[in-house]
C-alpha positions in Angstrom: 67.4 -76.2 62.6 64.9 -78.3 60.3 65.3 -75.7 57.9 69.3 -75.4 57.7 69.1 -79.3 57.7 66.8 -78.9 54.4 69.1 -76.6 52.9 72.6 -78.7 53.5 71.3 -81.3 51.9 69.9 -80.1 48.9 73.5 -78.4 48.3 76.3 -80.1 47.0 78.1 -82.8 49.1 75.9 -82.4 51.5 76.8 -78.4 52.5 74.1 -75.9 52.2 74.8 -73.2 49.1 76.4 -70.1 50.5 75.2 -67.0 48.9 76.9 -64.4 47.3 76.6 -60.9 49.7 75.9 -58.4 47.8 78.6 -55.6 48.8 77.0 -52.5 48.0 78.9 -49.1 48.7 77.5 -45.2 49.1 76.9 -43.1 46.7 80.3 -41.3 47.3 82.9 -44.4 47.1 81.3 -45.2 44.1 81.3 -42.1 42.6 85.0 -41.5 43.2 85.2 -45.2 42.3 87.3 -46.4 46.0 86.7 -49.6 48.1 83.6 -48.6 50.5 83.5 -50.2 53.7 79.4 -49.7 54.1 78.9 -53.4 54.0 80.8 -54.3 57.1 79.8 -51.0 59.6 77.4 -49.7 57.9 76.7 -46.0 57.1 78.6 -43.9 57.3 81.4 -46.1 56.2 85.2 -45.3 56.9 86.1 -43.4 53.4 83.6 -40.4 54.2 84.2 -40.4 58.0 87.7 -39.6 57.1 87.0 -37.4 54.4 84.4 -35.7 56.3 81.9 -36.4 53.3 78.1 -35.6 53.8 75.2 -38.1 52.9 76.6 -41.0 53.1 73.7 -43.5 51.8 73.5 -46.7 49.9 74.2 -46.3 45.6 71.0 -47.9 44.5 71.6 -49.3 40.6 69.4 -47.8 37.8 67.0 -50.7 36.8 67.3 -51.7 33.3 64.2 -51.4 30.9 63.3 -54.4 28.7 64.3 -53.0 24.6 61.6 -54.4 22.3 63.6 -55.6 19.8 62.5 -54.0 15.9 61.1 -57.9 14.9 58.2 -57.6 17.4 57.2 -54.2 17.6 54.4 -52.9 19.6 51.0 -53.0 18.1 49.8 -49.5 18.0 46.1 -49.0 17.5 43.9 -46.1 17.0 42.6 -44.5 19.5 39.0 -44.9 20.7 36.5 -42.0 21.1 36.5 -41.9 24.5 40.2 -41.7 24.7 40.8 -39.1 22.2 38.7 -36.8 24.7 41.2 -37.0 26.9 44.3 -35.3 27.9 47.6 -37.1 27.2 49.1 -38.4 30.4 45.5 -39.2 32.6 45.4 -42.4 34.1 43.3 -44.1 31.5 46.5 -44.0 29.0 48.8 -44.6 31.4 47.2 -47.8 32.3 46.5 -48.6 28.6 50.4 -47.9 27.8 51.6 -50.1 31.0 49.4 -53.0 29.9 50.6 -52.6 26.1 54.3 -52.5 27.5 53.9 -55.2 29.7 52.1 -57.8 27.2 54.8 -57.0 24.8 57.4 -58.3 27.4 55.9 -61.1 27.4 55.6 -62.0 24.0 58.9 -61.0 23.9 60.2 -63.7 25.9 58.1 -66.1 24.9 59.1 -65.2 20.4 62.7 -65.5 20.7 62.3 -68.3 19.1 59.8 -67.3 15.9 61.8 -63.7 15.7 64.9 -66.0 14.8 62.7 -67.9 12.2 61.7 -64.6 10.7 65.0 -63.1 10.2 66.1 -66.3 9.0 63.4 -66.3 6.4 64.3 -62.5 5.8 67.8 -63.5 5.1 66.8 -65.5 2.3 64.5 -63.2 0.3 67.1 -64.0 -2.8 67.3 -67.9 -2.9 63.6 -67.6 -2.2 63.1 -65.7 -5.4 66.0 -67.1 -7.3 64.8 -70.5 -6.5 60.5 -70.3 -7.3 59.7 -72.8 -9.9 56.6 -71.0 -10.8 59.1 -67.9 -11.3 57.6 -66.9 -14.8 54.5 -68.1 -14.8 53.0 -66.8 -11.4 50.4 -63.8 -11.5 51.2 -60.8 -9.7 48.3 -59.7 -7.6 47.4 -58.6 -4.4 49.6 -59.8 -1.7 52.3 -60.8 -4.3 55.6 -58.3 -4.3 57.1 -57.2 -7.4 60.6 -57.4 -7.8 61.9 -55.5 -11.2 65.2 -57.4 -12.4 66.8 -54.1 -14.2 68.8 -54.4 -17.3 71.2 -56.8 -18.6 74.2 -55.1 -16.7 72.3 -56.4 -13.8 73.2 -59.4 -11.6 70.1 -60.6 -10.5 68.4 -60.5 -14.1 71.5 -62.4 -15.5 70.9 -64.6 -13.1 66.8 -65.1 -13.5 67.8 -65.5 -17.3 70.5 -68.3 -16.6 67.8 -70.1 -14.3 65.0 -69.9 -16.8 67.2 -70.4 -20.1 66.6 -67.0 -21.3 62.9 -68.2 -22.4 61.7 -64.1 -22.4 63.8 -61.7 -22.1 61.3 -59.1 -22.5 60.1 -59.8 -18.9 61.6 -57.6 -16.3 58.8 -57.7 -13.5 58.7 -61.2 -11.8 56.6 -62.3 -8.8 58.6 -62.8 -5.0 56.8 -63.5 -1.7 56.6 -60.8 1.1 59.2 -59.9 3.0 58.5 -59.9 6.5 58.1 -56.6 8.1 60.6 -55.9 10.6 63.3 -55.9 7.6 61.2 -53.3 5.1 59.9 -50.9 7.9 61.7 -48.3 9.9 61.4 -48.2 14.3 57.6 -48.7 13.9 57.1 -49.1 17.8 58.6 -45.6 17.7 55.8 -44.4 15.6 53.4 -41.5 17.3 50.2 -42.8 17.8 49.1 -39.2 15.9 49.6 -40.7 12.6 46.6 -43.0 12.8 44.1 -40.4 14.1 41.7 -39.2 11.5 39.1 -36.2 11.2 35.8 -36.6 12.5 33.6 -38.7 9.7 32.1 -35.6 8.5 35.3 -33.7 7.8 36.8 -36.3 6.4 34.3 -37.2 4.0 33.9 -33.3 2.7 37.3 -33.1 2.2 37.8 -36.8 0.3 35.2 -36.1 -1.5 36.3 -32.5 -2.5 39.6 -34.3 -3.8 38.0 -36.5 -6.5 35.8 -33.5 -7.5 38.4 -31.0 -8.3 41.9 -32.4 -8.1 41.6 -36.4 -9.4 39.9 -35.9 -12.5 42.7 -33.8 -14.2 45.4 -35.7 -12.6 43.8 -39.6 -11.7 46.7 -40.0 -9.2 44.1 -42.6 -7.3 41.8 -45.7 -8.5 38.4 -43.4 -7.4 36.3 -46.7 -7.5 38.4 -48.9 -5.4 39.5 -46.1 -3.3 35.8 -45.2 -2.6 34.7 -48.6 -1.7 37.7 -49.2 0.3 36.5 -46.0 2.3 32.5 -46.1 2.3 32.7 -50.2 2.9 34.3 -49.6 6.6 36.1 -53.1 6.1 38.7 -53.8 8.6 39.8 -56.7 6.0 39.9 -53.9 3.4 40.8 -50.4 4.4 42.0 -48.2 2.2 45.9 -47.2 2.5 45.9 -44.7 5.2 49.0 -43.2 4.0 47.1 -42.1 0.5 43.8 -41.3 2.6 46.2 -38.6 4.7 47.6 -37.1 1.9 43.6 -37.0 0.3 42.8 -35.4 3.1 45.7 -32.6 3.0 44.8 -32.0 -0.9 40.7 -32.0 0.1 42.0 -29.3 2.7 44.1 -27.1 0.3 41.0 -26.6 -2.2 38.4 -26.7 0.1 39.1 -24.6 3.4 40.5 -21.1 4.0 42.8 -19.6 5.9 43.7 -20.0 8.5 41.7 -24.0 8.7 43.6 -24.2 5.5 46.9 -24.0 7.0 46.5 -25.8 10.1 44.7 -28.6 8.7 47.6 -29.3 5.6 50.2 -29.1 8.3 48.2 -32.2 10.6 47.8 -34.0 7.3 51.2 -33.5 6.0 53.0 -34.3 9.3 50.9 -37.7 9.7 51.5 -38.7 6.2 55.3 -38.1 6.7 55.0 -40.3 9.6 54.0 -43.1 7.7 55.9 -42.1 4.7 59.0 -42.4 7.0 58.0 -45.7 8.8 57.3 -47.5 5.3 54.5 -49.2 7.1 52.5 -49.4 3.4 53.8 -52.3 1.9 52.3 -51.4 -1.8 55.6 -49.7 -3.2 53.1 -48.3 -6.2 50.7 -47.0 -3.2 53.9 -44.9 -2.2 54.9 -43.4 -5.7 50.9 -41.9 -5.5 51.5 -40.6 -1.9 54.4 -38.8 -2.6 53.1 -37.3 -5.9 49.8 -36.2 -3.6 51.9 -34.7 -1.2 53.8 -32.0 -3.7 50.4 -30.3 -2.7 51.8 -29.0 0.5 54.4 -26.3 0.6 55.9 -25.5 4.2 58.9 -23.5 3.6 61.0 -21.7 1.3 63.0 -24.7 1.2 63.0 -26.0 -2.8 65.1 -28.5 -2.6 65.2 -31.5 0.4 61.2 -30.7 0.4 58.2 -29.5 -1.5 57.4 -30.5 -4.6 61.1 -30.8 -6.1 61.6 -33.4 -3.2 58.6 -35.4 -3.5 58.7 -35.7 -7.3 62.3 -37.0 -6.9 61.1 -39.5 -4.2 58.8 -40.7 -6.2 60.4 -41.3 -9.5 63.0 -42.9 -7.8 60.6 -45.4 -6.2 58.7 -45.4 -9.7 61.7 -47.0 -11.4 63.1 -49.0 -8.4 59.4 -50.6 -9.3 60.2 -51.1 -13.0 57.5 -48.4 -13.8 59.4 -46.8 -16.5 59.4 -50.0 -18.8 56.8 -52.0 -20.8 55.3 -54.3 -18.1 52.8 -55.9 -21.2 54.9 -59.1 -21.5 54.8 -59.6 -17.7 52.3 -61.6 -15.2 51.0 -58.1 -14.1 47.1 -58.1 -13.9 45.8 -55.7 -15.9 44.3 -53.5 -13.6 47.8 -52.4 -11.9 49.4 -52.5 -15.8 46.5 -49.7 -16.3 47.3 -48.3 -12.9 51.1 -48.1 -13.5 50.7 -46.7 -17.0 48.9 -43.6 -15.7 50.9 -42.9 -12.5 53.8 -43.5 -14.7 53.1 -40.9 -17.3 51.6 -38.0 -14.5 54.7 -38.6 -12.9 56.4 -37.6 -15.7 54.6 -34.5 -16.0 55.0 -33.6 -12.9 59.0 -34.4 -13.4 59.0 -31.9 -16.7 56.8 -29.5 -15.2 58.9 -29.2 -11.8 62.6 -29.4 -13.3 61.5 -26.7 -16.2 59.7 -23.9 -12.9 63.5 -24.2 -11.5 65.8 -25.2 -14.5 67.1 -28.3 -12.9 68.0 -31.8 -14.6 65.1 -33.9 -14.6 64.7 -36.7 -12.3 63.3 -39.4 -14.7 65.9 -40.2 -18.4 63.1 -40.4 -21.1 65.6 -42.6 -23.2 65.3 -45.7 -20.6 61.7 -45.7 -20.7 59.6 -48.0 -23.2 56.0 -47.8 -21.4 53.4 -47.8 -23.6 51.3 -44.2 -24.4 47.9 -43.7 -22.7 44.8 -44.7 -24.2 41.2 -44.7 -22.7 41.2 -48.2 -20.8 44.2 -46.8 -18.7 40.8 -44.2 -17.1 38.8 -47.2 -15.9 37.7 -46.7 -12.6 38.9 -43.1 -12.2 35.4 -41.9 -11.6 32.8 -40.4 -14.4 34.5 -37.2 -14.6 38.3 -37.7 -15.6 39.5 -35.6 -18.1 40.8 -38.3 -20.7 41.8 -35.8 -23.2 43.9 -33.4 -20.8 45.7 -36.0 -19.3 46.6 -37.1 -22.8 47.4 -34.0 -24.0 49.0 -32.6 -21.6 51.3 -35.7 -20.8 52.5 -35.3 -25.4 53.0 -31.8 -24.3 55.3 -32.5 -21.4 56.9 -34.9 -23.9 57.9 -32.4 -26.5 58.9 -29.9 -24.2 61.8 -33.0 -22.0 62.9 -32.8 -25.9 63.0 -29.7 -27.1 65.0 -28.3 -23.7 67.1 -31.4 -24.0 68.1 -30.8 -27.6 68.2 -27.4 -27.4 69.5 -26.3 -24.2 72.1 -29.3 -23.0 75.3 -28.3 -22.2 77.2 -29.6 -24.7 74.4 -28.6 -27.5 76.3 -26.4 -30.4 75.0 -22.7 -31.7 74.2 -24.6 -34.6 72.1 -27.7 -33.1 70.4 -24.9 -30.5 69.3 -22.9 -33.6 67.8 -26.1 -35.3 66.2 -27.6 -32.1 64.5 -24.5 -31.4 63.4 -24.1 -35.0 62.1 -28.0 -35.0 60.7 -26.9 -31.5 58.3 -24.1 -33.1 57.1 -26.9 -35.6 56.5 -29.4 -33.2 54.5 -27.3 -31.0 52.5 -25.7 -33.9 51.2 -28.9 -34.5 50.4 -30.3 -31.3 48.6 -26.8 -30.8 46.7 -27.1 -33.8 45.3 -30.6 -33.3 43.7 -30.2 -29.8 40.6 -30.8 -29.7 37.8 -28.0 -29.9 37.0 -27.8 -25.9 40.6 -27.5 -25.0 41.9 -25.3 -27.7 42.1 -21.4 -26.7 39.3 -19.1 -26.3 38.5 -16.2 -24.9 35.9 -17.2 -21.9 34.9 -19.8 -20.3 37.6 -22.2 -20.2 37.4 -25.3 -18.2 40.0 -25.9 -15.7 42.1 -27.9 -17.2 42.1 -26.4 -20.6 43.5 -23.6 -18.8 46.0 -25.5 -17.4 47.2 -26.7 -20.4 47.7 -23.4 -22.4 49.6 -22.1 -18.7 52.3 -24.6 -19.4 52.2 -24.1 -23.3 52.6 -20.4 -23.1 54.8 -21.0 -20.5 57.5 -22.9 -22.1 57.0 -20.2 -25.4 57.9 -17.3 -23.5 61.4 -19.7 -21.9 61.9 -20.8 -25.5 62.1 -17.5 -27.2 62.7 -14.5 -24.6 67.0 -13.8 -25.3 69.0 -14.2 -22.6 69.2 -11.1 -20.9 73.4 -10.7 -20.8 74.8 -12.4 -23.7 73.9 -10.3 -26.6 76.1 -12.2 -28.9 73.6 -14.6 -28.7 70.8 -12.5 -31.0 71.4 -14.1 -34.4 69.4 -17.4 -32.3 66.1 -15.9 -32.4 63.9 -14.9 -35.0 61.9 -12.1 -35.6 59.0 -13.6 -34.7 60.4 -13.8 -31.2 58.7 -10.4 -29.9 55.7 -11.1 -31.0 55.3 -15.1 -29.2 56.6 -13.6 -26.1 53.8 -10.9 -26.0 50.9 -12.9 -27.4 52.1 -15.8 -24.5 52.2 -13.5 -21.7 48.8 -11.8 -22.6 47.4 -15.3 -22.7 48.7 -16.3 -19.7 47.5 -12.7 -18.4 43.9 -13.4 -19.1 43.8 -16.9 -18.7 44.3 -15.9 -14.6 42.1 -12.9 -14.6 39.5 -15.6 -15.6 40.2 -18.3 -13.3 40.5 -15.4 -10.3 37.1 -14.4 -11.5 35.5 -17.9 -11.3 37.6 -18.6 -7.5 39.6 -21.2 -9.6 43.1 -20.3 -8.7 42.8 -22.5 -5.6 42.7 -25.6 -7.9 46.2 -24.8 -9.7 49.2 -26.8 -9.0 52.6 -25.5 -8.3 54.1 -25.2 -11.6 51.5 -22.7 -12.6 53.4 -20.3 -10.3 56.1 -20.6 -12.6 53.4 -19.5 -15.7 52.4 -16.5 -13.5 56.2 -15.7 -12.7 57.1 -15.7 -16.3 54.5 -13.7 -17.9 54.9 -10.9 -15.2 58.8 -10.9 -16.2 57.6 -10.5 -19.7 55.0 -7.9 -18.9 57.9 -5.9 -16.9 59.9 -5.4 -19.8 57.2 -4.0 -21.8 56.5 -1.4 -19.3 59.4 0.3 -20.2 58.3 0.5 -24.2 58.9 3.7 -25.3 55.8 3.6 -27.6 53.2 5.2 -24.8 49.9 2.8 -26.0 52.2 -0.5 -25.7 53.5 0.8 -22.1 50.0 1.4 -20.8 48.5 -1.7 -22.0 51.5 -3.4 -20.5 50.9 -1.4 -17.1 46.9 -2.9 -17.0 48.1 -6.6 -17.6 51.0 -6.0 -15.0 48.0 -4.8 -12.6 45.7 -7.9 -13.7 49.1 -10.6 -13.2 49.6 -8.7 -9.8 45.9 -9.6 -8.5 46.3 -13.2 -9.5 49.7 -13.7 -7.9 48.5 -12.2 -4.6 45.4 -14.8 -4.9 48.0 -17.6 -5.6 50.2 -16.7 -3.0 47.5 -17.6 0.0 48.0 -21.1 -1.5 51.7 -21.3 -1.8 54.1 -19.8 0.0 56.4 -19.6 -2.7 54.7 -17.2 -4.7 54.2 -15.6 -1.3 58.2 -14.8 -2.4 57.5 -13.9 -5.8 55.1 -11.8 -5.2 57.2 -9.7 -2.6 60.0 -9.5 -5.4 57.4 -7.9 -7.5 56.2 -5.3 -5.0 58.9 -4.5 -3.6 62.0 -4.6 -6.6 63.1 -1.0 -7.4 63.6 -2.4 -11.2 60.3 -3.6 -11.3 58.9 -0.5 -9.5 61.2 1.8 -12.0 58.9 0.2 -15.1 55.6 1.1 -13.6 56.7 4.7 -13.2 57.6 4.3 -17.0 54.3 3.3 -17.8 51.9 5.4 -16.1 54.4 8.2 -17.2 53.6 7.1 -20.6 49.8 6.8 -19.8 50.1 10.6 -18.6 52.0 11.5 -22.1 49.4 9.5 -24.2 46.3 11.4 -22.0 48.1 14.8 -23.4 48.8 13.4 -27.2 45.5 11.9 -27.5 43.7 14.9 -29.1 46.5 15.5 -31.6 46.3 11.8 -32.4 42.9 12.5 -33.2 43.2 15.8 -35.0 46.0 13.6 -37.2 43.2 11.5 -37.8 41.0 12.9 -40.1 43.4 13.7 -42.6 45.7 10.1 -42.4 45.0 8.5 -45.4 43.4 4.8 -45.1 43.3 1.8 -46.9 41.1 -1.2 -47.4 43.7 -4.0 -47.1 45.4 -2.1 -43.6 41.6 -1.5 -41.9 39.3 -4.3 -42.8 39.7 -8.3 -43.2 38.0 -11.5 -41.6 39.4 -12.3 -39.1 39.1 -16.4 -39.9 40.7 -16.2 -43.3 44.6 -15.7 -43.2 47.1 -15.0 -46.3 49.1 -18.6 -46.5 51.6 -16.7 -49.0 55.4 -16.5 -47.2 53.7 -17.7 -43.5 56.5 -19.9 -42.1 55.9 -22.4 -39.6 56.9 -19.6 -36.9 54.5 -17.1 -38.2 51.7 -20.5 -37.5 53.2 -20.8 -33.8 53.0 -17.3 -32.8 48.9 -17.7 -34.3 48.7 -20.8 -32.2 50.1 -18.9 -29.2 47.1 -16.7 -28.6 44.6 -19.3 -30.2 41.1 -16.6 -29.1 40.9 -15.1 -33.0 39.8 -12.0 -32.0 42.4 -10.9 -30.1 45.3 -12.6 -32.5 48.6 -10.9 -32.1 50.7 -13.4 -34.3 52.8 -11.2 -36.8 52.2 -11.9 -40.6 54.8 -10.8 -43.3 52.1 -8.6 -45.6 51.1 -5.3 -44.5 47.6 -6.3 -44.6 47.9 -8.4 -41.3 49.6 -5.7 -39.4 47.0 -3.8 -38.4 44.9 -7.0 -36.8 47.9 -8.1 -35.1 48.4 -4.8 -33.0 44.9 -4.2 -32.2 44.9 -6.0 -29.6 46.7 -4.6 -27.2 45.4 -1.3 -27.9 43.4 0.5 -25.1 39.5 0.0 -25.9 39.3 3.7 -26.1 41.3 4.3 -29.2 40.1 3.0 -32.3 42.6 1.1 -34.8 43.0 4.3 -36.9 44.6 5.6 -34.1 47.6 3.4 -33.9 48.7 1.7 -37.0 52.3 0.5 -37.1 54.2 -0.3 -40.2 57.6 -2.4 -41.3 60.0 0.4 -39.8 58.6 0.7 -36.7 58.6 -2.7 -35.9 61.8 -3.2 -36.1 62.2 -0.7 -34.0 60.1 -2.1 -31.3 61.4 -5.6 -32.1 65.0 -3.8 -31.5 63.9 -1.9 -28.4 62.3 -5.3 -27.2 65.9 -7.1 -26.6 67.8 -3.8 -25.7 65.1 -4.2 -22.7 66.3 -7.7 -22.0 70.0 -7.5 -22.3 70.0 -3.9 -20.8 72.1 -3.6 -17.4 71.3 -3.2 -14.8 68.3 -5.0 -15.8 65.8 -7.7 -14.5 68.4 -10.4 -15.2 70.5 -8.7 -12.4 67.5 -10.0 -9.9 67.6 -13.9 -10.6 70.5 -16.8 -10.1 72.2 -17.9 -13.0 70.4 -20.4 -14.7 67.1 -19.0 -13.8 66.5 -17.9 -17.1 66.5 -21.6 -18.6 69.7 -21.6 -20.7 72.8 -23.4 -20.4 
């Protein structure tokens, strides 16, 4: 009685609070959603006496679980040592995953009130920027986010150059403040706690360091210094990005392990990398562009076009010049070390853009003509490690250059016959002479080439055989090419020939990058065609570099599974397999001509000027820039193929690719005959059905 006494008068009016009954019905009234009775008579109620309805029980409600809202996410942290040993689902993680859950209710409940403050802050990313009064003169360092203003047609550059007066307009990268995280990453207390696991310490360290001895000094992607100290300094104020140090390791893994470590290891690497990639936990936008150019290392699929390396160069151009990375940041308050930084990811982005968009003949992600950054000198290498190839990069990055032009002007679709025949001739000039001025250790030879000297010459010959092979269908198209055309194709596709058998020799192959395939692909095409020569000596040497291509693409193809595809086509095509029965029919038919070839050579009459010169002094007279280019094209001077006009030349040119057992007495070709091979060469190409029949329209480069 004390008690109900207590209660009325603490209720309103004196009368105690009467609560509210909670009328729960059974699982089959509410169900078929009728009044239940349960409440009043209990179970079973009325409704399923009558309907003569089995287990009748109380309808218990679901219990609704807390949603962590995206502005406090869950703190995920790596896993310790003893708890990576064991299983997922034991009681240690359990517990560990209940106490993380319930804290964060907690500090859920109790950060309503700072999560409104943050995405109040967040909101106002644009006066906050609009309104600094520092806006111009305030460095951009660490911790400082860039924000790139775009052009003129832009609203928030007008608007910067109405604030400031239009004091430089040359400045497009100003300085903003962070914005806070829950509003630049994506469900990151939905991330697996997989992507922050690493190797152990000594895997991890073989394969970083096995990175920045083979991969980072031709293409200095990553800062080696700071990246090193960041990584051997164990600073938990300073760590290195783990989303570069993931995609390290999966590049460390494709040149360093084999199959099958190789594969699984690429796969854990690639997939934890993604993860972050997709969370956009790394808030350095220019730490992103190098992830996604490190991850074009990792091929999981046939699929070339939303993944591998066509996908993650177009990510990261895109990011590149959402960053402002493709104009002059010298007038801004960028320090100089991520100016230098910029400049080179900027420019090996662009090679990889040329280089990817020429292997598959698409559009290129990055326009040339919007970008003013300056070209690469040496300060641009500090702190990539004692090693970087200064001189590759260089070169190789003009190269790229002039071949973005030369497809541009000569293969756009609306280029005229007349402006394709003069790009293509401007082409040859400007190649000549960036051929011609490389320095000594990169220019051709015929051993012992460094890596990336052979590199370079696999793109260069590369892009001669796309820019003179004719297209294989449209024959009306033959007055477009010269007659020099033969002869750059060959020389191109033998250089590319050898350049593989040596880099297969020295167990260099695994340190190519995926546009090589393409170099590969298109000297085997070329080398098809001249199996089916009629001449038998040009047939058979064509058959022993088809062998030597074949050897090199089944040692590329562990690597990538895309030449994987390639090199079925080759073993397996009937076309292809049709020109191999050509040539070792014409090695059979030379075997029975050879001692009449002999027999006719005791009485052929010789000459001087036909059968002896130096080979390092060349007849000037008549050469034409093209007749320089197809020299330049096989640069190793004793095995020059290059044709020259005078009949004195002829005979060095074709000795070449003569068998080592037949002398140069035994072949000698002159004016007639090559025409006739130059003639045979293009009936080859445009023949049907032909090897064009095998390849997609547009595969062949032209519009």
């Amino acid at each position: 009685m004390a008690s109900l006494r207590e209660n009325a008068s603490s209720g309103p009016h004196g009368l105690a609070p009467r609560r509210k009954l909670s009328r729960a019905a059974c699982i089959n009234c509410h169900d078929r959603k009728v009044r239940c009775d349960a409440h009043k008579r209990g179970f079973p109620c009325s409704t399923c006496i009558n309907s003569q309805r089995p287990n009748c029980r109380i309808h218990e409600k679901k219990k609704r679980t807390i949603i962590r809202p995206s502005s406090n996410p869950v703190p995920i942290r790596r896993r310790s040592n003893d708890q990576a040993s064991l299983p997922q689902g034991t009681s240690s993680d359990r517990a560990s995953s209940s106490t993380t859950q319930s804290a964060g209710e907690v500090q859920n409940t109790n950060d309503a009130s700072t999560a409104v403050a943050k995405d109040d802050s967040g909101r106002r990313h644009l006066v906050e920027f609009i309104g600094q009064k520092d806006i111009g003169h305030r460095s951009i360092q660490r911790g400082v986010r860039i924000t790139y203003v775009g052009k003129d047609v832009s609203n928030i550059n007008f608007l910067v150059r109405q604030r400031d007066g239009g004091e430089d307009e040359t400045v497009y990268h100003f300085p903003s403040d962070q914005i806070a995280r829950q509003y630049i990453t994506h469900e990151p207390d939905r991330m697996p706690r997989e992507a922050f696991i690493l190797p152990d310490q000594a895997l991890a360290d073989e394969l970083v360091e096995a990175y920045f001895t083979h991969i980072n000094p031709g293409c200095p992607i990553v800062d080696e210094d700071i990246f090193m100290g960041q990584y051997r300094g164990r600073n938990p104020a300073d760590p290195p990005s783990l989303l570069v140090l993931q995609a390290i390791l999966l590049v460390g893994a494709h040149v360093l392990r084999e199959r099958p470590d190789r594969d699984v290891l690429k796969a854990t690497f690639f997939r934890r990398a993604k993860m972050l990639f997709d969370a956009r936990l790394e808030k350095n936008r220019d730490v992103v562009v190098q992830a996604a150019l490190l991850l074009t290392w990792h091929s999981d699929g046939n699929e070339d076009i939303a993944a591998n390396a066509w996908y993650w160069v177009g990510i990261a151009a895109r990011i590149a010049m959402g960053l402002g990375m493709h104009r002059d940041a010298g007038s801004s308050t960028l320090i100089h070390h991520d100016m230098r930084t910029w400049r080179r990811t900027w420019w090996i982005l662009v090679q990889f853009d040329v280089t990817v968009s020429l292997s598959y003949g698409r559009p290129q992600a990055i326009n040339l003509e919007e970008c003013d950054v300056q070209p690469l000198s040496e300060s641009d290498f500090e702190g990539c490690g004692p090693n970087v190839q200064i001189d590759y990069v260089v070169q190789h990055t003009e190269l790229c250059l002039l071949i973005s032009k030369i497809v541009k002007e000569g293969f756009g679709l609306r280029v005229s016959p007349e402006d394709r025949k003069a790009a293509l001739g401007n082409g040859d000039e400007a190649l000549a002479h960036w051929c011609l001025k490389l320095p000594s250790y990169l220019q051709m030879c015929t051993s012992d080439m460094s890596l990336w000297a052979s590199s370079l010459h696999l793109t260069y010959n590369n892009f001669l055989i796309l820019l003179h092979r004719p297209h294989p269908r449209a024959s009306q198209r033959s007055d477009h090419h010269g007659r020099n055309d033969s002869d750059i194709c060959s020389a191109a596709a033998i250089a590319i020939a050898s350049i593989f058998e040596e880099l297969r020799q020295k167990n260099r192959i695994k340190y190519l990058w995926i546009s090589d395939i393409n170099a590969l692909f298109t000297a085997m095409i070329q080398v098809s065609v001249e199996l089916r020569f009629s001449n038998p000596v040009l047939a058979i040497n064509a058959l022993r570099r088809f062998d030597s291509t074949l050897l090199s693409l089944r040692k590329l193809a562990e690597y990538w599974i895309n030449a994987e595809s390639i090199l079925r086509f080759f073993e397996e095509s009937s076309h292809v397999q049709h020109g191999i029965r050509l040539g070792k029919a014409s090695s059979e038919q030379d075997r029975a001509q050879t001692p009449s070839l002999q027999k006719g050579k005791e009485v052929a009459p010789t000459s001087n000027a036909s059968t002896s010169r130096d080979e390092n002094t060349w007849n000037p007279s008549g050469r034409t820039d093209l007749d320089m280019l197809a020299a330049a094209a096989d640069a190793a001077r004793d095995t020059t193929l290059a044709m020259v006009p005078n009949a004195s030349d002829e005979m060095q040119n074709w000795n070449g690719i003569l068998s080592q057992n037949n002398s140069p007495e035994d072949f000698v070709l002159n004016s007639s005959d090559m025409m006739t091979l130059d003639n045979e060469w293009r009936e080859i190409y445009w023949q049907e059905p032909g090897l064009s029949g095998s390849f997609p329209d547009g595969f062949w480069g032209w519009s």
